[in-house]
C-alpha positions in Angstrom: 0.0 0.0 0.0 1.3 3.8 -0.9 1.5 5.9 2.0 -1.7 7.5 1.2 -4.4 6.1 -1.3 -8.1 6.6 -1.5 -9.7 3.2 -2.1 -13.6 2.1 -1.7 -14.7 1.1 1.9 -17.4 -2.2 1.4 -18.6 -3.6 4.4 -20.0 -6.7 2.9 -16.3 -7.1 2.1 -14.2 -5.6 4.4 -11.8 -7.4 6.6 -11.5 -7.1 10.3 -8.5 -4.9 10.3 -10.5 -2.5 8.1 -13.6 -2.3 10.5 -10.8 -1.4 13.4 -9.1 1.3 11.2 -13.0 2.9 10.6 -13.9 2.2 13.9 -10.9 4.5 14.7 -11.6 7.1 12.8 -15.4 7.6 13.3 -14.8 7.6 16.9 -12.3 10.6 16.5 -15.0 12.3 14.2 -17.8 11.5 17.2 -15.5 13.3 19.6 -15.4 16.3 17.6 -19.0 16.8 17.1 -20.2 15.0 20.2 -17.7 15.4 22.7 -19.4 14.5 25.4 -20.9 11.2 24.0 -19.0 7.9 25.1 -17.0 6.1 22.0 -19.0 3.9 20.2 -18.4 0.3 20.2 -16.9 -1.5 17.8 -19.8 -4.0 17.2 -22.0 -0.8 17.0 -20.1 0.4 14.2 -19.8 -2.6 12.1 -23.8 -3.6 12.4 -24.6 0.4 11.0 -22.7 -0.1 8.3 -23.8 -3.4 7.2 -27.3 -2.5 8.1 -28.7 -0.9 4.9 -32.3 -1.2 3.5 -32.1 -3.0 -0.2 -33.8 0.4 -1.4 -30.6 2.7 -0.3 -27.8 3.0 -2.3 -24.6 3.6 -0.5 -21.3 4.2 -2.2 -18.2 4.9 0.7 -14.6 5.5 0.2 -11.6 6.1 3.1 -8.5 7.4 2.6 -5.7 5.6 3.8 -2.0 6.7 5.2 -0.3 3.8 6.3 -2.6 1.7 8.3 -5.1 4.6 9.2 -7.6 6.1 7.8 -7.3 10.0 7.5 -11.0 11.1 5.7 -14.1 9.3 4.1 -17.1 10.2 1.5 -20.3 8.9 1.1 -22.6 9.0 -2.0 -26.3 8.0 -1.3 -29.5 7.3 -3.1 -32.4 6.1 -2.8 -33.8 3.6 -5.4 -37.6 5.1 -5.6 -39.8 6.6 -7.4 -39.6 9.9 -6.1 -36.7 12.5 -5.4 -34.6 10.3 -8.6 -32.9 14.0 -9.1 -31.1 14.0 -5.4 -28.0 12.6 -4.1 -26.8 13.1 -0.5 -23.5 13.2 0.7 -21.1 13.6 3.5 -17.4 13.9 3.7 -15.3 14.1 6.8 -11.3 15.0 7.7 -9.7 14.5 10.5 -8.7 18.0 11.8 -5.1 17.9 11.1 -5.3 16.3 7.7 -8.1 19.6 6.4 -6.7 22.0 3.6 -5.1 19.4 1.8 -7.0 18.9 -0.9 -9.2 15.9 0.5 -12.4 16.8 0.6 -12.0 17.6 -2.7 -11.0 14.6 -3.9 -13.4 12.5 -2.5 -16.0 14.9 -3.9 -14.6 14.3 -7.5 -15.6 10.6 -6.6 -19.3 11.8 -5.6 -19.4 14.0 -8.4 -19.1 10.8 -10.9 -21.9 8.5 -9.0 -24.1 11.1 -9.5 -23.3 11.5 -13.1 -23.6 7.9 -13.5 -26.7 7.9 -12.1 -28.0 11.0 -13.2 -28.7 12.9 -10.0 -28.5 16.8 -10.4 -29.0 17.8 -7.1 -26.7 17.2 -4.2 -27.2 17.5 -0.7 -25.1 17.7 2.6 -25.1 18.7 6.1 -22.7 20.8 8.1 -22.0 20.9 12.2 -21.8 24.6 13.3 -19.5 23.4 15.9 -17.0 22.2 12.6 -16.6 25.7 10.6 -14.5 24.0 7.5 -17.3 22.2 6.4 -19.5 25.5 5.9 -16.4 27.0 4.2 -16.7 24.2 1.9 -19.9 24.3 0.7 -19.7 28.1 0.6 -16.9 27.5 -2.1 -18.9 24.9 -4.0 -21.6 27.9 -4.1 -24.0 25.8 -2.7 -27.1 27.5 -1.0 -28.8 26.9 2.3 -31.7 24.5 2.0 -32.6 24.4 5.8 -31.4 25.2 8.6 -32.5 22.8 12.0 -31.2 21.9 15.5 -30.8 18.8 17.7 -32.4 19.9 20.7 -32.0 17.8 24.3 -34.2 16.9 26.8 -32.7 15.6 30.2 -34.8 13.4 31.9 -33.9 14.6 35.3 -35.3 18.2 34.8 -38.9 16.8 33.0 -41.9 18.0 34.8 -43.7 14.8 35.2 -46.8 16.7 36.2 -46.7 18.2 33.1 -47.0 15.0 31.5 -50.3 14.2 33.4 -51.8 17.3 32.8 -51.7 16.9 29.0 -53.1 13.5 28.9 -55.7 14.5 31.4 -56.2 17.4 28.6 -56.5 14.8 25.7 -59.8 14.6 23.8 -60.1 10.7 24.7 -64.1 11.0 23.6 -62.9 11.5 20.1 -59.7 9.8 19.5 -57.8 6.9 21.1 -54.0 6.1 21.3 -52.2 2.8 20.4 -48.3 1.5 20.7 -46.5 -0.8 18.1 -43.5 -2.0 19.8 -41.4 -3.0 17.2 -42.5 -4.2 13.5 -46.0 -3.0 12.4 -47.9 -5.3 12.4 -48.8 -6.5 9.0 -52.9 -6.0 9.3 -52.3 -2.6 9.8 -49.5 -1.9 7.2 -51.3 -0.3 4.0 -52.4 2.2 7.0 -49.0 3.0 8.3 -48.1 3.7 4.5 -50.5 6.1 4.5 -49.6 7.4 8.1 -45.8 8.0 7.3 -46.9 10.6 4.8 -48.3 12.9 7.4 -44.6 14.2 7.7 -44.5 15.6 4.4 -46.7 18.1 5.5 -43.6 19.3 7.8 -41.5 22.4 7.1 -39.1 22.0 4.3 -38.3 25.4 4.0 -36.2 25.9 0.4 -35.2 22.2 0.2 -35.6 21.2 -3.4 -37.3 17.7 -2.6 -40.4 15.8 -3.1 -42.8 14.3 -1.2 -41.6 10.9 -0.2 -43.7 8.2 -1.0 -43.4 4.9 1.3 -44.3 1.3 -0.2 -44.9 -1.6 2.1 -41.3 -3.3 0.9 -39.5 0.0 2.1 -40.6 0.1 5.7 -40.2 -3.9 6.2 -36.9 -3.2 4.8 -36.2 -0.5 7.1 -37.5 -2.9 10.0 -35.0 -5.5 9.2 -32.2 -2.8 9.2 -32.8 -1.6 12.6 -33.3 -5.5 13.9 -29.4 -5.6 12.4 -28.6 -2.7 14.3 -30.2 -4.3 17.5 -32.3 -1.0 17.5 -35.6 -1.4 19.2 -38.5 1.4 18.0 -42.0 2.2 19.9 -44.7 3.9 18.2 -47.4 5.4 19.7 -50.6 6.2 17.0 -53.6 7.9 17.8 -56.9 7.2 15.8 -60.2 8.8 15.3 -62.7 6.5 17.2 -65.6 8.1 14.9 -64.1 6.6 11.4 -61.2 4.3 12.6 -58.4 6.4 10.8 -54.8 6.8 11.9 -54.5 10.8 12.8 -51.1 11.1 14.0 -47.7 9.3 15.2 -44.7 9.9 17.3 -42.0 7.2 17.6 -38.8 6.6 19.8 -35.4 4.4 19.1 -33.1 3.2 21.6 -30.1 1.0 21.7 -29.1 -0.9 24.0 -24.9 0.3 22.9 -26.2 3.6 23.6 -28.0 3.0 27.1 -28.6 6.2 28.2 -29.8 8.3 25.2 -32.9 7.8 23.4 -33.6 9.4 19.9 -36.9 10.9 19.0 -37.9 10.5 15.5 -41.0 12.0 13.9 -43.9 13.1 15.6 -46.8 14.1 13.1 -50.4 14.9 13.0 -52.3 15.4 9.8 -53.8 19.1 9.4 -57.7 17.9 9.6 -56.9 16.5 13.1 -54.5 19.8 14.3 -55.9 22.1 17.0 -56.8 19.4 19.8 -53.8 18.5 21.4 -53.0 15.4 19.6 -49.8 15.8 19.6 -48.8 16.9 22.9 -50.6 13.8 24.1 -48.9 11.5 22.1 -45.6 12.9 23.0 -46.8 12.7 26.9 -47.7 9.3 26.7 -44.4 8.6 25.3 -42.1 10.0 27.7 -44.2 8.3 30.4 -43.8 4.8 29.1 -39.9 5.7 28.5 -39.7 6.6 31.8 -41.3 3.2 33.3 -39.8 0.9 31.1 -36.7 2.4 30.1 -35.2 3.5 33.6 -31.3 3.7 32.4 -32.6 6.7 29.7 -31.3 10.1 31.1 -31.7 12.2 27.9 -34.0 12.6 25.1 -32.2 14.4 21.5 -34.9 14.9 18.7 -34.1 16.9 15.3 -36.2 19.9 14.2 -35.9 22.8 11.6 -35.9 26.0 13.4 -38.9 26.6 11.0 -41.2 23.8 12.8 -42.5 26.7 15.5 -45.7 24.6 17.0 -43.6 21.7 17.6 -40.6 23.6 19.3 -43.2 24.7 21.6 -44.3 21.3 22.7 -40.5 20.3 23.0 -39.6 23.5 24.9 -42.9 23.4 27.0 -41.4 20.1 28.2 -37.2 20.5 28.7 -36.3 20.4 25.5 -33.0 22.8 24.9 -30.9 23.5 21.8 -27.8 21.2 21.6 -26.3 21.3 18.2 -27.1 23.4 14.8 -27.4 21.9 11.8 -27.4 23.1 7.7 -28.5 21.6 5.0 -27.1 22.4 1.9 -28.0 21.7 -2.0 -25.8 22.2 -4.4 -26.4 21.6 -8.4 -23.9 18.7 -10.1 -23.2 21.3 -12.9 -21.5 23.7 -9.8 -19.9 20.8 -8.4 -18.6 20.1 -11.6 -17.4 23.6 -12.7 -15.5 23.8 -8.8 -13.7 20.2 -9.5 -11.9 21.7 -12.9 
């Protein structure tokens, strides 16, 4: 091997020796953005990379010096029928390896997958706590899409009366809640399909994307993937007694690698059914069975655009507090193109 060579990174392939070497560096990356998150175990990191729905394309390269990897890129897609014009990506250098030339070299790689598969749009997102990576994208002239936060909750500080009072609140005449724990179940998967797409109606701000459109194969797929990852996932619906349709969602993930953190994912409530405190009673009734059956959980990290104003309110009503900022940028292929000469 040459001191420094870029090569593709296959985990269906890889060898031992090459999981250590990633391991290595994505725990040196972690530090940097979450530097007060434990390392993540090796096992961990081998069953997320192996663990990708038949549906998602992934495309990853390292660069090697020596026995170490110094940076990596990632191309994605997703194999749908909607958003075939996007390609996401992510690069990352370790700090004293930047302003070589890396990041762009790995984006020359990027740049030809999405030729190939004829994606004009790519899309990114930068850590405010790691300036070099807006730099980047402010060279490729690529232009803010959106602009969101992970915001915390610790358990600790929750106001548990607050949680009674907005079930006690709930409109239980009219509507009725549920929990999945784990896989759907299959009698009610056509109306999860339909379900999912209540989060297209959340704030996109100027992202150039399309509705997403779930199929039944995607979310078993998606199901297996987490199984891989040993990733459990609870969802609490709520339906409309008066017609027996799903109104509105919010699901939880939690590892048991990652003990003491549990991620929020979306919450969502379709427009006809806003305006009665849906959803503060399904997050309530969330944090309440989290609490009983999840004891070792001391914090709670969610994503949301600092757009999404009425559900920053529920999250702030209850603890929630700003952690980390995030942008999203989208950038056109022909840009990327004209940078790369």
């Amino acid at each position: 091997m040459t001191e420094v060579e870029v090569k593709l990174f296959d985990p269906q392939t890889a060898r031992h020796s090459d999981f250590i070497a990633y391991h290595i560096f994505v725990n040196r990356i972690q530090a940097e953005m979450w530097p007060e998150d434990p390392p993540t175990e090796l096992e961990e990191t081998i069953r997320n990379l192996r663990a990708t729905p038949p549906f998602v394309v992934r495309r990853r390269w390292v660069v090697w010096h020596d026995e170490s990897i110094i940076a990596y890129g990632l191309a994605s897609f997703w194999h749908t029928e909607d958003n075939q014009h996007l390609l996401w990506f992510d690069i990352a250098v370790l700090p004293e390896w930047r302003r070589r030339g890396w990041a762009k070299r790995l984006l020359k790689l990027i740049a030809d997958i999405a030729q190939q598969e004829r994606r004009r749009l790519l899309m990114t997102s930068t850590d405010s706590a790691i300036p070099a990576g807006e730099a980047f994208m402010r060279r490729l002239g690529a232009r803010v899409g959106i602009i969101s936060r992970t915001n915390q909750l610790d358990l600790s500080a929750l106001k548990r009366e607050l949680l009674q009072e907005w079930q006690e609140r709930a409109p239980k005449a009219e509507f009725v809640l549920g929990l999945w724990e784990g896989p759907y179940p299959e009698e009610e998967l056509d109306a999860v399909v339909r379900l999912r797409e209540v989060m297209n109606t959340e704030p996109r701000d100027n992202l150039e994307i399309e509705d997403i459109k779930w199929t039944r194969e995607q979310l078993r797929q998606i199901e297996a993937s987490l199984a891989e990852q040993k990733t459990e996932r609870w969802t609490i619906y709520v339906r409309a007694k008066k017609t027996g349709d799903l109104a509105g969602y919010t699901e939880v993930f939690w590892s048991a690698f990652e003990p003491e953190t549990l991620y929020q994912g979306d919450t969502g409530v379709f427009p006809q059914y806003r305006g009665h405190g849906l959803g503060k009673w399904l997050k309530a009734a969330m944090l309440e069975k989290v609490l009983r059956d999840r004891p070792q959980v001391k914090r709670v990290r969610t994503g949301n655009a600092n757009s999404n104003a009425p559900m920053l309110k529920i999250n702030y009503e209850l603890g929630f507090r700003p952690y980390k900022q995030w942008t999203t940028w989208q950038v056109e292929l022909e840009k990327v193109l004209e940078y790369l000469k």
